[in-house]
C-alpha positions as CSV (number, residue, x, y, z in Angstrom):
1,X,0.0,0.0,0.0
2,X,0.7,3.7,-0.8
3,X,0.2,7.0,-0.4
4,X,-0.4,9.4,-3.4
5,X,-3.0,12.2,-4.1
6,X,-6.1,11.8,-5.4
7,X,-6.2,14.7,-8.1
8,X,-4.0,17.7,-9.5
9,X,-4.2,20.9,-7.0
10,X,-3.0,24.1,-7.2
11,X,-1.0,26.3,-4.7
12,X,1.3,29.9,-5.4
13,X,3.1,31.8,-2.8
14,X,4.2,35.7,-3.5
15,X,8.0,36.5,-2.2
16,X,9.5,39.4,-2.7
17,X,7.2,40.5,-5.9
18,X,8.4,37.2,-6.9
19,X,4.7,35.1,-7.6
20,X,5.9,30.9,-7.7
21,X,2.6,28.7,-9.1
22,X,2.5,25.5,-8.2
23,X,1.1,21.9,-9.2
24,X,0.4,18.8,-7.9
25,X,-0.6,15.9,-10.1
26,X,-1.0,12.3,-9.3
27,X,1.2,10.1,-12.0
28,X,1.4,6.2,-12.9
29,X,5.2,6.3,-13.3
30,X,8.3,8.2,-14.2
31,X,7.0,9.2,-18.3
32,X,4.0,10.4,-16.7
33,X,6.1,13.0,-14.6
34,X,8.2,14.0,-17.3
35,X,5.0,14.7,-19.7
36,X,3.2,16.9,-17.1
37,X,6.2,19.0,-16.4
38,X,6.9,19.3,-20.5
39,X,3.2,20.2,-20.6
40,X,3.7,23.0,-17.6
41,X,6.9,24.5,-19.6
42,X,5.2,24.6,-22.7
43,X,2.1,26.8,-21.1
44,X,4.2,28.5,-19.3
45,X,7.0,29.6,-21.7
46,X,6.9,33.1,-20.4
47,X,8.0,32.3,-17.2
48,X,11.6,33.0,-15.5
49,X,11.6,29.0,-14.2
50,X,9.8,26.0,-14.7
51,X,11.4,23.6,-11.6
52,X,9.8,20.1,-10.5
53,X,10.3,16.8,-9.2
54,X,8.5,13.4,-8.8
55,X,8.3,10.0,-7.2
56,X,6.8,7.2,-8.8
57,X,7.0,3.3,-7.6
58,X,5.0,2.2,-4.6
59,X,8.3,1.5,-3.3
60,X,9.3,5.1,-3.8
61,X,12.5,4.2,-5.5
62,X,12.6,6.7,-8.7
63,X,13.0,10.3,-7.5
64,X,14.2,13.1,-10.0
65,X,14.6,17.3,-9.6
66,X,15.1,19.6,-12.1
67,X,16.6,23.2,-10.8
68,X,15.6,24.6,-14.5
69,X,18.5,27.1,-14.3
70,X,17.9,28.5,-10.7
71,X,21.1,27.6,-8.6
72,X,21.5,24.0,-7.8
73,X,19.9,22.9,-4.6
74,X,17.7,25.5,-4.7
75,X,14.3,24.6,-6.4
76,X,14.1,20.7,-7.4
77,X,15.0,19.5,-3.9
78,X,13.2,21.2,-1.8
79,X,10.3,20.2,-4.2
80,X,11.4,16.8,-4.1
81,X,11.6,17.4,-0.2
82,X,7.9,18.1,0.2
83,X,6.6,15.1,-1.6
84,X,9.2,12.8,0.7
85,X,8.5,14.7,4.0
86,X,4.6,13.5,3.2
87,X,6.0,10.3,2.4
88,X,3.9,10.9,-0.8
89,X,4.6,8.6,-4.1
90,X,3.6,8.1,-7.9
91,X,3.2,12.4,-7.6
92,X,4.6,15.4,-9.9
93,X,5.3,18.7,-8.4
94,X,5.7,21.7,-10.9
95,X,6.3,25.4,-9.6
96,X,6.4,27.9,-11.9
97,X,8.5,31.1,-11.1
98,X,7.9,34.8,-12.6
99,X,10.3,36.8,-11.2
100,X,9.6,40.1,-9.4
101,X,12.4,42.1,-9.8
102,X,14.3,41.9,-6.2
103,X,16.8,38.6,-6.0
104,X,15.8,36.4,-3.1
105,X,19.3,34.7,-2.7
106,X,20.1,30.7,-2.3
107,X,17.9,30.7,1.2
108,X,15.0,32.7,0.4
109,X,14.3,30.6,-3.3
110,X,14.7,27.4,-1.3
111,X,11.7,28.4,1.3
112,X,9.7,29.7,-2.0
113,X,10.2,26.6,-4.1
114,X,9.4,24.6,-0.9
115,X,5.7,26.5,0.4
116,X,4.8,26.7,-3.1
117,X,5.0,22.8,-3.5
118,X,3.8,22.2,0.3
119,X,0.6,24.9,-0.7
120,X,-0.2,22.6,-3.7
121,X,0.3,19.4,-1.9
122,X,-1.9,20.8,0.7
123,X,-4.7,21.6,-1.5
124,X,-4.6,18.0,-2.4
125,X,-6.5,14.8,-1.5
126,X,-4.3,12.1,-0.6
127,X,-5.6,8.2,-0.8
128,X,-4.0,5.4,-0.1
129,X,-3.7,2.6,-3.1
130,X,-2.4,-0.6,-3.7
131,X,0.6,-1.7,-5.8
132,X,-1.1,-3.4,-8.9
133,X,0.1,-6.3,-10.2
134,X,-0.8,-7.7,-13.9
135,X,-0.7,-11.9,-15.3
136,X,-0.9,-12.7,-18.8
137,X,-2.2,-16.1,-19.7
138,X,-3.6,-18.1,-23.0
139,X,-6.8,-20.3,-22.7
140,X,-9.2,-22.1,-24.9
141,X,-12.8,-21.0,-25.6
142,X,-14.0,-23.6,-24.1
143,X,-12.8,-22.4,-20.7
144,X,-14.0,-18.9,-21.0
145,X,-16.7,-18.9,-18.5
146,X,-14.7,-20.1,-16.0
147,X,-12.3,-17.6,-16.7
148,X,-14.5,-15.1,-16.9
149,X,-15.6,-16.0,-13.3
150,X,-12.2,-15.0,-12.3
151,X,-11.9,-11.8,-13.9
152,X,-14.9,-10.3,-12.6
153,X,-14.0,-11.0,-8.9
154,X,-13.6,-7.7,-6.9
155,X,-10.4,-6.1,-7.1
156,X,-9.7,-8.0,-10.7
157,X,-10.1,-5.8,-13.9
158,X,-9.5,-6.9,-17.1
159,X,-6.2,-5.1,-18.9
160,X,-6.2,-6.9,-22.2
161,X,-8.1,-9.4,-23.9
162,X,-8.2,-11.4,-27.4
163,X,-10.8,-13.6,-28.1
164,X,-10.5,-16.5,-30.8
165,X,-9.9,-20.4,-31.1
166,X,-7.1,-19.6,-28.5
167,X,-8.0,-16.7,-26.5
168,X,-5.3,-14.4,-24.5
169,X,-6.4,-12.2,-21.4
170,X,-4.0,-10.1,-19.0
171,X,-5.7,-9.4,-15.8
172,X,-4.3,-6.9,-13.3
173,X,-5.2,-7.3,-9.6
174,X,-3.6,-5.9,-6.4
175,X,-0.2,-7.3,-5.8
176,X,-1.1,-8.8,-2.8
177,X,-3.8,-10.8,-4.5
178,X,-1.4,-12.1,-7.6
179,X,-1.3,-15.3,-5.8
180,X,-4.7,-16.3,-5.0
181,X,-5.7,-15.2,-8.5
182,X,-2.6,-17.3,-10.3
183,X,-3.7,-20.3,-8.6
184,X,-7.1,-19.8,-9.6
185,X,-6.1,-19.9,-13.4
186,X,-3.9,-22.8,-12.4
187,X,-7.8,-24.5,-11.9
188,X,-9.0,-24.3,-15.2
189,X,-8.5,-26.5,-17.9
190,X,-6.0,-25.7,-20.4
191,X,-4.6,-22.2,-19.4
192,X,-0.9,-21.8,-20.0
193,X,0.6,-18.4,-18.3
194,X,2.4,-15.8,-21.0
195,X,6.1,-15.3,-20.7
């Protein structure tokens, strides 16, 4: 189980005539991030900086900050340190930065890149979800119905499907379910898993 938000959310702080946007987006994995921060430079292309980071993987293992040309350190960190410090995952933070006119030095934009994000991750839901898990298996049609009875327990949804002499199914289940549902298919006559 995890912790992620439930929808994008919106925060911005104002330092020093210096107005930082923010956004929060819930993400499946790393390409995810990366296409919601291109989206926010794009719209954005006006703006002084574009900095963001992400984590994706129920696990939390892929972390990434991008500074975007302020000094280094001083806006992909604390970003990134906002989404840890909520032990927050599979989430996207982008702050956008127009500057005002007076320099806020390495301190000051560290403490502006970091209660933008925290404003944006406090305007945000947070659920907890379950690590999904996917099998891939080949059956005949003569064992659909029983496979069918599988794939419409709770909790199972159907990710792929081909339907013919030989039919091929992926199902994708909550990862602490993978087992019960595997040996389930194991049950019916003639399914062979995918490699």
């Amino acid at each position: 189980m995890y912790l992620t938000i439930q929808g994008p959310a919106e925060g911005k702080i104002t330092e020093k005539m210096s107005r930082f946007l923010a956004f929060a987006w819930p993400v499946a994995d790393a390409a995810e991030a990366r296409e919601v921060a291109a989206r926010y430079q794009k719209e954005y292309h006006d703006a002084r900086h574009v900095c963001w980071a992400y984590v994706t993987g129920a696990d939390r293992a892929e972390q990434y900050s991008n500074d975007n040309g302020e000094p280094s350190g001083t806006a992909g960190k604390p970003i990134l340190g906002q989404i840890n410090s909520l032990k927050l995952t599979n989430v996207v933070v982008v702050v956008v930065r127009y500057f005002g006119g007076i320099k806020l030095g390495t301190p000051g934009l560290i403490a502006a890149y970091r209660e933008a994000a925290r404003a944006a991750l406090d305007a945000a839901a947070t659920v907890e979800r379950h690590e999904l898990a996917e099998v891939s298996f080949h059956f005949p049609y003569q064992s659909m119905n029983s496979v069918m009875a599988l794939a419409k327990m709770p909790q199972v949804e159907i990710a792929d499907r081909e339907f013919d002499n030989t039919c091929r199914m992926t199902l994708r289940t909550r990862r602490d379910m993978m087992d019960a549902l595997v040996a389930g298919l194991g049950k019916i006559d003639g399914v062979t898993m995918a490699e």
